[in-house]
Structures are given as structure tokens and as C-alpha cells.
C-alpha positions in Angstrom: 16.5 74.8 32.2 13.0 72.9 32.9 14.0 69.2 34.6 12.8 66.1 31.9 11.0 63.0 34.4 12.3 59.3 33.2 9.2 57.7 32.5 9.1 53.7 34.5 10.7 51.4 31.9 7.9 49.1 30.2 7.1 45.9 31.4 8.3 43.2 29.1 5.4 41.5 27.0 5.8 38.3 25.6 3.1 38.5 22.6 3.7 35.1 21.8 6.2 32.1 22.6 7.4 30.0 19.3 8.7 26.2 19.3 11.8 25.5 18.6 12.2 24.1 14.6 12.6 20.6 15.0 14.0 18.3 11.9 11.3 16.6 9.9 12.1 12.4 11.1 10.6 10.0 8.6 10.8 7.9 11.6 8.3 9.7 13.3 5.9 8.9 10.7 3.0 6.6 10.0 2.5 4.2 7.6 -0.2 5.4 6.1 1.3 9.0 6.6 4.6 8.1 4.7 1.9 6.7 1.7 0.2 10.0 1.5 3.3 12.1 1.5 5.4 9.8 -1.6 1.4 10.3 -3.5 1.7 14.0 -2.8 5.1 14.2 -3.6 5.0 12.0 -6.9 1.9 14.1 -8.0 3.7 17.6 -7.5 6.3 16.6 -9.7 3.6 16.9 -12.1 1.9 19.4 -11.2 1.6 22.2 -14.2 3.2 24.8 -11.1 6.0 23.0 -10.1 6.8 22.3 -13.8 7.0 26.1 -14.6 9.4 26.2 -11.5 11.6 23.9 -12.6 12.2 25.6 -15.9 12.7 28.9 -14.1 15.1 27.3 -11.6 16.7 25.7 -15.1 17.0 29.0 -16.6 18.4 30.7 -13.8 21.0 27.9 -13.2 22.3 28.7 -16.9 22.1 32.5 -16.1 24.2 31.9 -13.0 26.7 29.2 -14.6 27.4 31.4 -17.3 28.3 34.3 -15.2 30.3 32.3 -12.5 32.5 30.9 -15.9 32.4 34.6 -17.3 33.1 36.3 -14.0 30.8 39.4 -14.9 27.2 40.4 -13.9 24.4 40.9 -15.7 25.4 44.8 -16.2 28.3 43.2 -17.7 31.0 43.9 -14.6 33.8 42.1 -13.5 32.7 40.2 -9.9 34.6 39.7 -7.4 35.7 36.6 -5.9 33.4 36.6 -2.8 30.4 37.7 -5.3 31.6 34.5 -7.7 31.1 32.5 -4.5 27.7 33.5 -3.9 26.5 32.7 -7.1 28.2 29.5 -7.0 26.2 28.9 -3.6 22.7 29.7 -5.5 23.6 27.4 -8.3 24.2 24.6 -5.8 21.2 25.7 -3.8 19.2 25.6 -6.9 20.3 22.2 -8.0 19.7 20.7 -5.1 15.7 22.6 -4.7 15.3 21.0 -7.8 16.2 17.3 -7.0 14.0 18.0 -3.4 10.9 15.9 -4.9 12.7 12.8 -6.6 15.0 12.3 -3.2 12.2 12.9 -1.1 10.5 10.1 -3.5 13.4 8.3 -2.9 13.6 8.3 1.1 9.5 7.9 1.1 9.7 4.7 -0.8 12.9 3.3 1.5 15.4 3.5 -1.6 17.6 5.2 0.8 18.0 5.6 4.3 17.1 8.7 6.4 20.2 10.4 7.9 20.5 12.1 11.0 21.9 15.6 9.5 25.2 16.7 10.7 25.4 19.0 14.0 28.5 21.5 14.1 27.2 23.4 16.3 30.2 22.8 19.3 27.4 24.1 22.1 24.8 21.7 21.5 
């Protein structure tokens, strides 16, 4: 039986080093920044793309109501609880991707307050 040589374990390479995601802080913004992002957000609303999403998101909603109420899929199965659940989730996820532009609006122009989002994270 011929003898196999371990070949020296790799070096480790670090190709490249990301920064941590950090919350988006209207705080942190300018005047003039927090002008240009309600324009940009006021004119996406009617932009001819974002329209088209929102009546795909719409439609999709409908789908996903209908089945949650129905408890069967598209192939016209019975779903189970946990799969229920998950559509529930993309219906609410939907919804609220949907609303993103007017309460964006809404904190840009100081009708509501920025909140510090909830941390549950019991090692932080």
C-alpha cells in the first residue's frame, strides 16, 4: 500500500473585510439631505415602475389572502398550519413593503418621530 503525504493546510485569505450593517438614523442626516430623500421618495411613488409593483404586490396579496382563508395552494392542496403561517408572514411583509414610501414620507417630513427599533438580541 503506497503511503498518501498531507499536503500543509492553506493559509487563511481574507479576500475582503465587510462593515457591519448599521440602521439607517434620520438623525444622522442633513437638512438638505432629508429634502432630497422626501423629493425622491414622493416622486417614486409615481414613478410608472413602482406603480406596476404596487399592483403586483396587490395581486399577490389577494392570491395569498385567499389561500390563507381557503387553507389550500395553488395546486389546490390542503396546507398545513406552519405553511398557513408563512403565507400569513408574506402577506404582512407585503403590506407593509407597500406602505414603505408614504411612512418614509411621513418620517422625512417630521409627521412622526424616528424610533430606535427594538433589540432582542440578549448578547448585545
Amino acid at each position: 500500500m503506497k503511503k498518501k503525504t498531507l499536503a500543509k493546510p492553506n493559509k487563511k485569505v481574507i479576500i475582503a473585510e465587510m462593515e457591519k450593517a448599521r440602521p439607517f438614523k434620520l438623525k444622522d442626516q442633513s437638512p438638505e439631505e432629508k429634502s432630497r430623500i422626501l423629493l425622491s421618495l414622493q416622486s417614486l411613488k409615481m414613478n410608472a415602475g413602482w406603480l406596476f409593483l404596487t399592483q403586483v404586490f396587490q395581486e399577490n396579496i389577494k392570491i395569498l389572502e385567499n389561500q390563507i382563508l381557503d387553507k389550500r395552494g395553488e395546486d389546490n392542496k390542503v396546507l398545513t398550519e406552519d405553511i398557513v403561517d408563512e403565507l400569513r408572514f408574506k402577506r404582512m411583509y407585503l403590506k407593509e413593503l407597500l406602505g414603505k414610501p408614504d411612512s418614509w414620507i411621513k418620517l422625512m417630513s417630521g409627521e412622526v418621530e424616528e424610533q430606535e427599533p427594538e433589540n432582542n438580541d440578549p448578547y448585545h
